[in-house]
N, C-alpha and C positions, 0 to 999 in steps of 0.2 A: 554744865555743872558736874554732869556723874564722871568727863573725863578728868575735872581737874583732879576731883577726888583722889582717882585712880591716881595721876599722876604725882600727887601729894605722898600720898601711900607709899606708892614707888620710891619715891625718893628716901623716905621716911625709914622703908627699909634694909636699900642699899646703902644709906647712912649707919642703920645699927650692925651689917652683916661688914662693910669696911673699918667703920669703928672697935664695935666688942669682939665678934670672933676673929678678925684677925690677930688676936693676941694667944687665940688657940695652936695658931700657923705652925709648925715644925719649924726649927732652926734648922735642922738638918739638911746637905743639899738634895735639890733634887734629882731626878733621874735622870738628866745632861749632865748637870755635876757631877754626880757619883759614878756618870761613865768617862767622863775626860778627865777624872784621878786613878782610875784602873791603870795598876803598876807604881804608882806613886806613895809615897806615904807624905802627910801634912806633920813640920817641925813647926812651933812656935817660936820665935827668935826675938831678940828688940827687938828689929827693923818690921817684922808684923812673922806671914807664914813664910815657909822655907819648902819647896816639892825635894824630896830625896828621891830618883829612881827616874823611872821612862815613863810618862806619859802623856796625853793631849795636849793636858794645862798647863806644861811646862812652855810650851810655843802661843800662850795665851797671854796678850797685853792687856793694860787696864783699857776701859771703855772710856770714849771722847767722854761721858756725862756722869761720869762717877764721882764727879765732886757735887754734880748738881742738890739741891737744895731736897729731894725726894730722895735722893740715891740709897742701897740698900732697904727700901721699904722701913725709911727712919725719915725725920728731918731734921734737916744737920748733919745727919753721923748720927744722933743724940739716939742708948738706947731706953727704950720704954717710952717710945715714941711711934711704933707701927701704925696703932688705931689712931693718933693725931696725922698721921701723913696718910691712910686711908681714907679718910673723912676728906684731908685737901685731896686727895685726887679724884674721886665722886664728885665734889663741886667742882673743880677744875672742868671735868669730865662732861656734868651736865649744865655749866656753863655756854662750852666752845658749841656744844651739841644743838643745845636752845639757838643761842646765835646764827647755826649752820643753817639750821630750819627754816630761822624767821627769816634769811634773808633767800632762802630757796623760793619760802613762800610769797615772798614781795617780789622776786624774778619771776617768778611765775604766774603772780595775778598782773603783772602788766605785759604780758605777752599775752595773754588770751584776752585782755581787754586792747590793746592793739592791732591784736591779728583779726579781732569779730567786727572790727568797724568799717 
């Protein structure tokens, strides 16, 4: 009983810390970003951003998952959507997790009830 709690809790709170403060998150990049545009400068164009100059990011392709349905810490694309794609990726997260477990734990109780006999 005292673990569900705990794990009730748990969840309860990596729900509100992917949900609400991630909308605290910096847009800004971070500290890979901001080193593989060193020498660059970022144009806005139609077509989205434009690198002027020499740097890392300019030899940088989009990523196989970049349409994916999470991509950019959005769903969709959609913005003002962070804490809704936080929250799916916690359950996502402690979905696959639980699954992992229980089936760890049923390969595992039938080999010590196998192997004891």
């Amino acid at each position: 009983m005292r673990s569900s709690r705990f794990l009730i809790g748990f969840l309860l709170v990596a729900l509100v810390i992917a949900g609400g403060l991630s909308y605290f998150a910096s847009p800004e990049p971070d500290g890979l970003d901001s080193v593989t545009l060193n020498g660059c400068t970022v144009t806005e164009t139609a077509e989205g951003e434009q690198l002027d100059g020499t740097c890392i990011a300019q030899n940088a392709g989009e990523h196989q998952l970049a349409g994916g349905p999470l991509a950019d810490y959005a769903v969709d694309g959609r913005d003002g959507t962070t804490g809704l794609a936080g929250v799916i990726g916690v359950l996502v997260t402690v979905l696959v997790a639980g699954l992992v477990f229980w089936a760890l734990s049923r390969t595992r109780g039938r080999g010590v009830r196998s192997g004891g006999g």
